[in-house]
Steps between C-alpha positions, in 0.01 A plus 500: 500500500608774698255830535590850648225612792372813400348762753141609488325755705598318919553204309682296262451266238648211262362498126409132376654470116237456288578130421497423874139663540386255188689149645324568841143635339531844641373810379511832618209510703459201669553434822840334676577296807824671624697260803801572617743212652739747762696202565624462162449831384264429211127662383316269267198635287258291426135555291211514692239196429169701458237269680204434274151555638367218612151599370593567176639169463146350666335699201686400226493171589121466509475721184750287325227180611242669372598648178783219443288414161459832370861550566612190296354595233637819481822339537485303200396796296 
């Protein structure tokens, strides 16, 4: 696929097609690792992993424990 770089304000920019932005779960929005190989003259755009809180997780574990019966059962329902 071949893109044009467009100019914006001091800076310039490549737009994603659409399908691209779904295949690599990208939406406008979300934050991008941008590297750039100079060697081999390439950029690569990646998504950015967002790191879960670690005590959330802690707390929905232990309410999970807790309330696991009450939560089957409102499974089945």
């Amino acid at each position: 696929m071949t893109q044009k770089v467009i100019k914006i304000g001091d800076s310039a920019a490549v737009v994603i097609p659409k399908k691209s932005l779904k295949e690599l779960g990208i939406r406008p929005g979300d934050k991008v690792s941008v590297d750039i190989d100079k060697k081999q003259r390439r950029v690569s755009i990646e998504p950015v992993i967002k790191e879960v809180d670690k005590e959330l997780i802690s707390w929905t574990k232990k309410f999970i424990e807790r309330y696991r019966p009450a939560l089957e059962a409102l499974a089945k329902k």
